[in-house]
KOLRO-780872 format. One record per residue: x, y, z of N, C-alpha, C in turn; residue number from 0; residue in one letter. Coordinates in steps of 0.1 Angstrom, whole numbers, plus 2048, in hexadecimal, padded with zeros to 3 digits. Layout:
// residues N
+-----+-----+-----+------+------+------+-----+-----+-----+-----+---+
: n_u : n_v : n_w : ca_u : ca_v : ca_w : c_u : c_v : c_w :   k : r :
+-----+-----+-----+------+------+------+-----+-----+-----+-----+---+
:   X :   Y :   Z :    X :    Y :    Z :   X :   Y :   Z : NUM : A :
...
+-----+-----+-----+------+------+------+-----+-----+-----+-----+---+
This chain:
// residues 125
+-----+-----+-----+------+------+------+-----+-----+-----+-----+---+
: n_u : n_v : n_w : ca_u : ca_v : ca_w : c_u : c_v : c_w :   k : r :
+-----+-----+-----+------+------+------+-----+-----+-----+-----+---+
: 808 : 7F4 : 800 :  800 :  800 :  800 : 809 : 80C : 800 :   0 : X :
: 805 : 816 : 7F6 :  80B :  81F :  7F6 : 805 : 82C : 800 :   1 : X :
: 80D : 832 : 809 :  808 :  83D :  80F : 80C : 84A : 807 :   2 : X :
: 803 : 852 : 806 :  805 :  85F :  800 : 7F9 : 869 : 80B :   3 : X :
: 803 : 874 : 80C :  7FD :  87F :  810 : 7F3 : 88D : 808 :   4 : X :
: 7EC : 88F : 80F :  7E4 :  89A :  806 : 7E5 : 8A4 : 813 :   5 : X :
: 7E3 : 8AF : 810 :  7DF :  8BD :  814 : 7D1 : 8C3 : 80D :   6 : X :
: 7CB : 8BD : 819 :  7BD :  8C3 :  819 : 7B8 : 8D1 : 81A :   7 : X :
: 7AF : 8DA : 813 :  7AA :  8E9 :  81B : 7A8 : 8E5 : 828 :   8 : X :
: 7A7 : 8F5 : 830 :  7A6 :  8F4 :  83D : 794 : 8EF : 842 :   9 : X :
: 78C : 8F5 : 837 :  77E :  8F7 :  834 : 77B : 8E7 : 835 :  10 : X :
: 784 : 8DA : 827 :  783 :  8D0 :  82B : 783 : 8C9 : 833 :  11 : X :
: 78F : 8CB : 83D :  795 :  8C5 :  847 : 78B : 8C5 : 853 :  12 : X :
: 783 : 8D0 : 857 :  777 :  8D0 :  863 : 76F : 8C8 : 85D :  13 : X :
: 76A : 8CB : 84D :  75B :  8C0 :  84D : 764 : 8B2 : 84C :  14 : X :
: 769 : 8AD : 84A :  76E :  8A2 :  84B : 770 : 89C : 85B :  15 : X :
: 779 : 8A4 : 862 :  779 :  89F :  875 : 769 : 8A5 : 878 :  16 : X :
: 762 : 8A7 : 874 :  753 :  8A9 :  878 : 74C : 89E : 875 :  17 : X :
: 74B : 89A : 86A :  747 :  895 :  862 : 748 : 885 : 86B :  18 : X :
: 758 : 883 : 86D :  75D :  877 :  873 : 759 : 876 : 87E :  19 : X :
: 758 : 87F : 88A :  754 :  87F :  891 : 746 : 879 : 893 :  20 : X :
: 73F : 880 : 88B :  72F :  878 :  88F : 72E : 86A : 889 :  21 : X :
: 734 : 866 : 87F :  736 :  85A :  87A : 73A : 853 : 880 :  22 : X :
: 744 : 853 : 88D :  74D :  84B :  897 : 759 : 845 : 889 :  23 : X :
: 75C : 84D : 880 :  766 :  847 :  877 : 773 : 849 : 877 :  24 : X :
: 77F : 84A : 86D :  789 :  852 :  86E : 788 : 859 : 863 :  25 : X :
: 793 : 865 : 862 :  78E :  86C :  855 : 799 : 866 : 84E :  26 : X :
: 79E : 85F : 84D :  7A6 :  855 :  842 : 79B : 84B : 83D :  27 : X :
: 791 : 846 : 848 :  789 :  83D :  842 : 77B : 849 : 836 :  28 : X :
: 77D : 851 : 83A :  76E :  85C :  833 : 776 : 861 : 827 :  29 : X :
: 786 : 868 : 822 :  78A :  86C :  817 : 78E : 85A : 810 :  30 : X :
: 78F : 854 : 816 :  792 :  848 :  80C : 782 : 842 : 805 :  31 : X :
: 77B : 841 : 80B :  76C :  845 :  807 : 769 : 84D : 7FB :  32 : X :
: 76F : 856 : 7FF :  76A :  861 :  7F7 : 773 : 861 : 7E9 :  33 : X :
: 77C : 85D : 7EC :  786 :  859 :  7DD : 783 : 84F : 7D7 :  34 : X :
: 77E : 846 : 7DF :  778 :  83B :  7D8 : 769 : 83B : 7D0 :  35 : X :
: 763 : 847 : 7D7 :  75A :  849 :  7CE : 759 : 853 : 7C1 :  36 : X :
: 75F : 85C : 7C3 :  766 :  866 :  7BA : 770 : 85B : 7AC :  37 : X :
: 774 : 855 : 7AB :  77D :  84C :  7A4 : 76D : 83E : 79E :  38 : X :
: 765 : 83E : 7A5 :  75A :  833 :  7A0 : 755 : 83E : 793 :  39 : X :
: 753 : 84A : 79A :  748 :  851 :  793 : 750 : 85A : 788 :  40 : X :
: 75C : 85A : 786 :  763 :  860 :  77A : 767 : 84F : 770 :  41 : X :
: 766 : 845 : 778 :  763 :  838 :  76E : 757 : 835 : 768 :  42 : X :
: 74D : 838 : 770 :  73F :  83C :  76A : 73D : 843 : 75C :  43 : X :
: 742 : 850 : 762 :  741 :  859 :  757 : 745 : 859 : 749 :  44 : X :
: 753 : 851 : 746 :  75D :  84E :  742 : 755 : 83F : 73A :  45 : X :
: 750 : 83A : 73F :  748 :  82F :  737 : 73C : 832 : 733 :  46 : X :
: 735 : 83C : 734 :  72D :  842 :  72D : 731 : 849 : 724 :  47 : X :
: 739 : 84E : 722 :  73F :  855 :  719 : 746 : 849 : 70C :  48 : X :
: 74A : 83C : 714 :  747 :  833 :  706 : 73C : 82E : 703 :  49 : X :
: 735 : 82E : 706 :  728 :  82C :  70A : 71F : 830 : 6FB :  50 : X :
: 724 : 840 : 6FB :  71E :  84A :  6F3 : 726 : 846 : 6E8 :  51 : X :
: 732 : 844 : 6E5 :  739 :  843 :  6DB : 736 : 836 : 6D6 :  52 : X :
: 733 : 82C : 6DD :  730 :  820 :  6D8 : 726 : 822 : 6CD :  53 : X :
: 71A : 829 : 6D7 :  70C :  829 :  6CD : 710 : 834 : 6C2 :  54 : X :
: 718 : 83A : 6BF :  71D :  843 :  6B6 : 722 : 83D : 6A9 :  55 : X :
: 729 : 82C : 6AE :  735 :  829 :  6A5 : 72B : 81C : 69D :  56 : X :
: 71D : 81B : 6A9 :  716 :  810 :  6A8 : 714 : 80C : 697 :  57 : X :
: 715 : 814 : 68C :  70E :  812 :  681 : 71A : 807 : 679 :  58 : X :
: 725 : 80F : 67E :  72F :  809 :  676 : 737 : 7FC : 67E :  59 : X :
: 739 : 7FA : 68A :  737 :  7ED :  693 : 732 : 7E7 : 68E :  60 : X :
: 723 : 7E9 : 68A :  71B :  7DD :  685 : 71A : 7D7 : 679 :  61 : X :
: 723 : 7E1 : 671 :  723 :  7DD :  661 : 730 : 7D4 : 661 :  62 : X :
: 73B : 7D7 : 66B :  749 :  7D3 :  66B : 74A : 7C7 : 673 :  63 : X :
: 741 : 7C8 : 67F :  74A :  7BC :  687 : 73D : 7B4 : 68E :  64 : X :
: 734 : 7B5 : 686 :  722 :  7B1 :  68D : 728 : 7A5 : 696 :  65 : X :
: 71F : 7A6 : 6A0 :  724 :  797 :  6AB : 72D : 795 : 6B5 :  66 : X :
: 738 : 7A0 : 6AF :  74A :  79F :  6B4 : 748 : 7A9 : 6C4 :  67 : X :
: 752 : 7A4 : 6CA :  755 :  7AF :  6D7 : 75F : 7B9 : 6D4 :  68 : X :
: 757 : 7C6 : 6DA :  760 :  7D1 :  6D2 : 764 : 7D5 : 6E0 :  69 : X :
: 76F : 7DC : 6E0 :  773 :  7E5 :  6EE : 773 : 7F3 : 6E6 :  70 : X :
: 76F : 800 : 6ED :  76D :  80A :  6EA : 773 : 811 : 6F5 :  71 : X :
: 77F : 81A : 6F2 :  788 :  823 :  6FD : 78B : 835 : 6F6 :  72 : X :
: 786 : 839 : 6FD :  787 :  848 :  6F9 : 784 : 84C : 6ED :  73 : X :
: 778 : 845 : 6EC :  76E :  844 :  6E2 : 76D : 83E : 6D1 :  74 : X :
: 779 : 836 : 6D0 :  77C :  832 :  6C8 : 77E : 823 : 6CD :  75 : X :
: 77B : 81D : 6BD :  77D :  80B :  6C0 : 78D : 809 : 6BE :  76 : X :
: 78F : 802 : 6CF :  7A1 :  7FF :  6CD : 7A2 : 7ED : 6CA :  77 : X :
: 795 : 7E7 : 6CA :  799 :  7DB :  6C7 : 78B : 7CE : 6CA :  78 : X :
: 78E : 7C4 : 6C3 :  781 :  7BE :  6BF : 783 : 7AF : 6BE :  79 : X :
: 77A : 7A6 : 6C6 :  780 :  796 :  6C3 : 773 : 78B : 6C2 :  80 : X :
: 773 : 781 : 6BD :  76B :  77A :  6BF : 763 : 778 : 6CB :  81 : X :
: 76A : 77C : 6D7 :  765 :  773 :  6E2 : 76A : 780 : 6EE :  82 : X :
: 761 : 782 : 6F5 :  765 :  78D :  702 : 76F : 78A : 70C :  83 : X :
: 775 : 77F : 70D :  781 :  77C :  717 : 78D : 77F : 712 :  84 : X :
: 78A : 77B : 703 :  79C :  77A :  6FD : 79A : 78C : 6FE :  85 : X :
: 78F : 792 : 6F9 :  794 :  7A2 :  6F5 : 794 : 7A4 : 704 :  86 : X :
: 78F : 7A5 : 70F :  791 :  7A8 :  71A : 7A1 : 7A8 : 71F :  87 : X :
: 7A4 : 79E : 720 :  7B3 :  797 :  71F : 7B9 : 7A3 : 717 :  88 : X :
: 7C0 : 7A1 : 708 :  7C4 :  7AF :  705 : 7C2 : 7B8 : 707 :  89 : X :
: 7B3 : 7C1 : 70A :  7B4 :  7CA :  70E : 7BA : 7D0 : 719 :  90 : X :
: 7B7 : 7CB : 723 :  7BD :  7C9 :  731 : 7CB : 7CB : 732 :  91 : X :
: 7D5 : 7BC : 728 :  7E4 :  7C1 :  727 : 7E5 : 7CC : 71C :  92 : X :
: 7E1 : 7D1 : 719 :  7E3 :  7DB :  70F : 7E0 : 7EB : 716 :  93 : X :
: 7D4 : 7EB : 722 :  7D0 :  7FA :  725 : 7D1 : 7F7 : 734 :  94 : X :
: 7D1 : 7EC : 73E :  7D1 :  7EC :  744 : 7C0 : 7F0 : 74C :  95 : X :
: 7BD : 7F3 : 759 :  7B5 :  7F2 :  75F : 7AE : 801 : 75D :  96 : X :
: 7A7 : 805 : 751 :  7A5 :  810 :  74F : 792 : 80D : 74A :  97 : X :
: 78B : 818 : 74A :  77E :  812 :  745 : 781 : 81A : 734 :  98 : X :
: 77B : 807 : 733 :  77B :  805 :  723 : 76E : 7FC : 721 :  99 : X :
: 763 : 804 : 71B :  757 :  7FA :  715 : 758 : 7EE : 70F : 100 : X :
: 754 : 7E5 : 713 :  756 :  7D8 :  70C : 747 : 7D1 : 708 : 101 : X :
: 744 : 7CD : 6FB :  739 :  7CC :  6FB : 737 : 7C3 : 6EC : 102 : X :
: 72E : 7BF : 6EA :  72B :  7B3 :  6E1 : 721 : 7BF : 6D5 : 103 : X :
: 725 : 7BD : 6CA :  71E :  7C5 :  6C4 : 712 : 7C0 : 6BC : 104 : X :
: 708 : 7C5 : 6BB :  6F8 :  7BE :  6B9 : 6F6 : 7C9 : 6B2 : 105 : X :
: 6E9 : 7C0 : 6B0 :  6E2 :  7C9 :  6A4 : 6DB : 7D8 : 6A5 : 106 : X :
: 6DF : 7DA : 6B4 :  6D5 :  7E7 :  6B7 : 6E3 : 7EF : 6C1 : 107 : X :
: 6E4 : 7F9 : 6C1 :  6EC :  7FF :  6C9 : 6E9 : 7FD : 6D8 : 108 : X :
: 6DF : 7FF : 6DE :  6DC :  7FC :  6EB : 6D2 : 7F1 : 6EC : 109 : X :
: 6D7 : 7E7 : 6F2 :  6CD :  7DC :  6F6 : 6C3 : 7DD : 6FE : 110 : X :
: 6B7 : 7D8 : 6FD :  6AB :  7DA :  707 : 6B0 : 7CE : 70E : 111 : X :
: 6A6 : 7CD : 71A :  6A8 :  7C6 :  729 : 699 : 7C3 : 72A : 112 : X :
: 690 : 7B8 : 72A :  687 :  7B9 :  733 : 689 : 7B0 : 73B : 113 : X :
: 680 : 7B5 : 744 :  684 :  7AB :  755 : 674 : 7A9 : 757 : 114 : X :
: 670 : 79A : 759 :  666 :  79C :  75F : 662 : 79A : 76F : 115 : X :
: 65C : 7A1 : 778 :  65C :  7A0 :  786 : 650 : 798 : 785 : 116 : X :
: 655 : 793 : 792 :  641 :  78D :  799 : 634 : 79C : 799 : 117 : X :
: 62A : 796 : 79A :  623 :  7A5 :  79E : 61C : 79F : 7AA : 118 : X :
: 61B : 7AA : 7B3 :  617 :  7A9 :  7C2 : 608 : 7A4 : 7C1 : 119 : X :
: 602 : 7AD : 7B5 :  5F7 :  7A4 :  7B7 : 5E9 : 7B2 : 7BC : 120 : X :
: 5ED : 7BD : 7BE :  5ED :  7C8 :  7C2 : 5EB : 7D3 : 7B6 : 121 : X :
: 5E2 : 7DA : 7B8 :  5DB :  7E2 :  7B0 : 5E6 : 7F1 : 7B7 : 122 : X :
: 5EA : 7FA : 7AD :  5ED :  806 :  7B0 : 5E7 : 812 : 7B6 : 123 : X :
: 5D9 : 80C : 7B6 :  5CA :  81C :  7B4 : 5CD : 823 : 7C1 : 124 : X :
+-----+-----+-----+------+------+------+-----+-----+-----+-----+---+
């Protein structure tokens, strides 16, 4: 584990020992928290963003590689295989642990989902 130090605002540093305080936490355990959610949610964003480029590239994906697993990284196709493990595998040693869309390309840019639930049985009125 690597230790690195940050210098916090002063402004930060009270909500944070406040913050801990009523939590009964430490504030190593509340900023690591908080990095860890900050880092989910710019991987989020970051795959939506291939996301968008996917459905952008969708017309020609489907003419080129119908069926195939495409990986899609900063909005362009970096690579494409029969089968989602082997391209996973390359991609991985190739970019490392970075978000890269991986996805099977079909006939439609976005796939529907239906799910069916039980029903209660229960009228809404």
């Amino acid at each position: 584990m690597t230790i690195q130090t940050v210098d916090l605002r002063p402004e930060l540093t009270r909500s944070l020992t406040e913050s801990a305080k009523l939590e009964k936490r430490t504030i190593t355990d509340l900023v690591n928290d908080a990095v860890e959610y900050f880092l989910e949610m710019r991987w989020r964003e970051a795959l939506d963003r291939e996301m968008a480029a996917y459905a952008a590239l969708h017309a020609e994906l489907w003419h080129q590689h119908p069926g195939q697993w495409v990986a899609i990284y900063q909005g362009r196709l970096v690579d494409q295989a029969a089968d989602e493990i082997t391209l996973v595998g390359r991609i991985r040693a190739q970019l490392g642990e970075v978000p890269v869309l991986i996805c099977q390309v079909g006939p439609s840019p976005v796939e529907e989902s239906w799910v069916r639930t039980p029903s209660t049985g229960r009228s809404s009125t």
